[in-house]
N, C-alpha and C positions, 0 to 999 in steps of 0.2 A: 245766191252764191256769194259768197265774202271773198273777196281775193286782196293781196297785198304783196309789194312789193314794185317790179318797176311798170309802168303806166304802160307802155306800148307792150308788151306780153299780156297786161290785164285785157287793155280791148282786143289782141287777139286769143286771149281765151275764151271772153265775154262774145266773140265771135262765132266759134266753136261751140259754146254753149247755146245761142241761138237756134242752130241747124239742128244740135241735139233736140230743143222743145220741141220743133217742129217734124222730126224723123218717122219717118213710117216704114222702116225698112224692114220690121220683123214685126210680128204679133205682140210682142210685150206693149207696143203702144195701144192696145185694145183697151188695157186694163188696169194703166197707170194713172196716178195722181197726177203725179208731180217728175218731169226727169230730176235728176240729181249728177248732172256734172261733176262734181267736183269740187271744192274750195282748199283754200289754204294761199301759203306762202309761194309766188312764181317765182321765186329766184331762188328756193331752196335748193342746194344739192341732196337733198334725199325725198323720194316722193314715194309715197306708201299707195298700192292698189292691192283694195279686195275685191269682193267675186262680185258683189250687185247688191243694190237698195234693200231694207225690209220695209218692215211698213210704215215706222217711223219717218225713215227718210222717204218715203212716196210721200210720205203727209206732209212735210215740210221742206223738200226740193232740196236737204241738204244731206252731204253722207255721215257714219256713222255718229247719229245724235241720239239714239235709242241704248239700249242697256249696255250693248256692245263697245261704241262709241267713249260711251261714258268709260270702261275701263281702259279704252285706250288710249285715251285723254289720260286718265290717272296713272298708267305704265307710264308716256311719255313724259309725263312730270316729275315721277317720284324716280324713276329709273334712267331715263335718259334725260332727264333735266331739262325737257324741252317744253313749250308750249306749243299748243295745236297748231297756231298761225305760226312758227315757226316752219313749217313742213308743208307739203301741199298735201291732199287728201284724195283720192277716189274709185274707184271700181271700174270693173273690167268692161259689166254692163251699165248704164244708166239708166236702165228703167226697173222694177222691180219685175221679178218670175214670182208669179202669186204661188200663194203658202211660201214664198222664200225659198221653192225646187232650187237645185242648181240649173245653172243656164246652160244651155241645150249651145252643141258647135255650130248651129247656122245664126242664132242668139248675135253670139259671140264675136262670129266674124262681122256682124252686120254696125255691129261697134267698134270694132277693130281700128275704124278711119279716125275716128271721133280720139280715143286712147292714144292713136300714133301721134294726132296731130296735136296731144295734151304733152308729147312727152318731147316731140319737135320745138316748141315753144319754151318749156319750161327747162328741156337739156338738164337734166337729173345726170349726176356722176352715180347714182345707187338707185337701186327700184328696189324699196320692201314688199317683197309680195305678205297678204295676207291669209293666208291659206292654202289648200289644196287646189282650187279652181285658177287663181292667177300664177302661181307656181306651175301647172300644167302649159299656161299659158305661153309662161316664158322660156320655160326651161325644154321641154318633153316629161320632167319625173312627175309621179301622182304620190310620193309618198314625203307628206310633210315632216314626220319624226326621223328619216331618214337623211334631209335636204336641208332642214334647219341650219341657221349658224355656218353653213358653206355660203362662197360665191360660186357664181357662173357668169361667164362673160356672155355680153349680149352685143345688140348692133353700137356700133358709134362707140364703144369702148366703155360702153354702159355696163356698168356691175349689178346682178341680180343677189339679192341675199333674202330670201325666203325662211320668214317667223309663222306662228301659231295664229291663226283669226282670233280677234277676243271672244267669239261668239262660242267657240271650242272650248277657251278659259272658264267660259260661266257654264260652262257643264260639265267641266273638272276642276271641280276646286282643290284639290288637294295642289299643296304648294312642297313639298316632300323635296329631297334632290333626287333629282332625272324625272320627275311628276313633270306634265306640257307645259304647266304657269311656271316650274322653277327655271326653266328652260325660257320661256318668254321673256320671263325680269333679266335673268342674263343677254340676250337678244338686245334689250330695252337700252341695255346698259352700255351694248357694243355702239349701238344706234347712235346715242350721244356721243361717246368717244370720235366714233365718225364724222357725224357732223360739225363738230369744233374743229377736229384739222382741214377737214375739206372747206371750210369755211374761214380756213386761216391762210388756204392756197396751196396744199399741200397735194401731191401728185395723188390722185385714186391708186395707182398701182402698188405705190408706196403706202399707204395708208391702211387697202386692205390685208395686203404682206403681214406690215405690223399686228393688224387686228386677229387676223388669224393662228396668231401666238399667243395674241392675248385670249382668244377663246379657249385655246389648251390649256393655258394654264387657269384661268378661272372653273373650268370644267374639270382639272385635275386639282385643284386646291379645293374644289366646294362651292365655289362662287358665293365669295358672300354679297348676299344681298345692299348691303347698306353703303 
C-alpha cells in the first residue's frame, strides 16, 4: 500500500488496512491473494472508489494496476492533469469476487466499516464513484449513463459525482461524441478542474455550482478533448 501525504492519517489508514489483511467477515477471504485497501494521496480532496480487486490487484495487494488501472492512470494525466499519487485510490470491496462477479450486498456491507473508516480519515470534499456498483452504493441509482457528470449529496456534505469504470472504456472503445470514453475524458477533465480549486480552498458548494455549467457547456459545445 503506498500512501502519501500527512503522517498521522498514513498510520491510521495503515491501521485500517491491517484489520482489512486479517478480516474474515465474508467468504471472499477464502479465495484471495492479497486484500487491496487502497493507496494514493490522504490528504486529497477527491477520492475515487470502484467496485473491487481483479486479479491483478489480488496478485499485488494494490488497486487498479491491471489493464483498467493503466487507463485510468492515462485519463487522469492526459485529461485531468493529475498524477495517481495525487488522489487516493480504492474500491468498495477489498478482496477480489472470483471471475471478477460483481459483489454480492452481504459482500459489501461487511466492507462497508473498512470504506467509512477510509473516508473518516481521508475527509474527501468529492467521492468519484467508478461505475455501476459504487454508484448504487452511494447514491440508490443503478444507471451509470444516466448519473454521470451529476453530483449528489452524501453525508458530512460530501459530494458524489459518478464517471465510467475504465474496465467499461476497454470494451468500448469508440471515443465518438456521447460514445462512454467521450464522456469519461470530459469527466476526466471536470476532475482536474475540481481538484485545483478545492485545493486552492475554495468552497465544494461553490465549486460544484461552477462545474456544473461548465459541464453544459462543454456537452453543448462538443467538449473538446484537448
Amino acid at each position: 500500500m503506498f500512501l502519501y501525504g500527512n503522517e498521522e492519517k498514513q498510520k491510521n489508514m495503515e491501521m485500517i488496512a491491517k484489520r482489512i489483511e486479517v478480516c474474515e467477515k465474508c467468504p471472499l477471504n477464502l479465495t484471495r491473494t492479497n486484500t487491496v485497501p487502497g493507496s494514493g494521496n490522504v490528504d486529497s480532496p477527491i477520492m475515487f472508489v470502484g467496485e473491487g480487486p481483479g486479479a491483478d490487484e489480488d496478485a499485488l495487494g494494490e488497486p487498479f494496476v491491471g489493464r483498467a488501472g493503466q487507463l485510468l492512470e492515462k485519463m487522469l494525466k492526459e485529461y485531468a492533469k493529475l498524477e495517481r499519487n495525487d488522489v487516493f485510490i480504492t474500491n468498495i470491496v477489498k478482496c477480489r469476487p472470483p471471475q471478477n462477479r460483481v459483489p454480492t450486498q452481504e459482500e459489501v456491507k461487511s466492507c462497508q466499516s473498512y470504506l467509512d473508516g477510509q473516508i473518516i480519515v481521508i475527509k474527501p470534499k468529492i467521492i468519484v464513484t467508478l461505475g455501476n456498483t459504487p454508484l448504487y452504493y452511494f447514491t440508490g441509482e443503478s444507471k451509470i449513463t444516466q448519473s454521470r457528470g451529476r453530483f449528489f449529496n452524501w453525508y458530512g456534505d460530501i459530494k458524489i459525482f459518478p464517471t465510467f469504470h475504465p474496465s467499461y472504456l476497454l470494451r468500448n472503445q469508440s471515443s465518438t461524441k456521447g460514445s462512454p470514453k467521450w464522456y469519461a475524458y470530459l469527466d476526466m477533465r471536470i476532475i482536474g478542474i475540481m481538484y485545483r480549486a478545492l485545493k486552492q480552498g475554495k468552497d465544494v458548494e461553490e465549486v460544484t455550482k461552477t462545474v456544473e455549467e461548465k459541464i453544459k457547456s462543454l456537452e453543448n459545445a462538443g467538449g473538446s478533448q484537448t
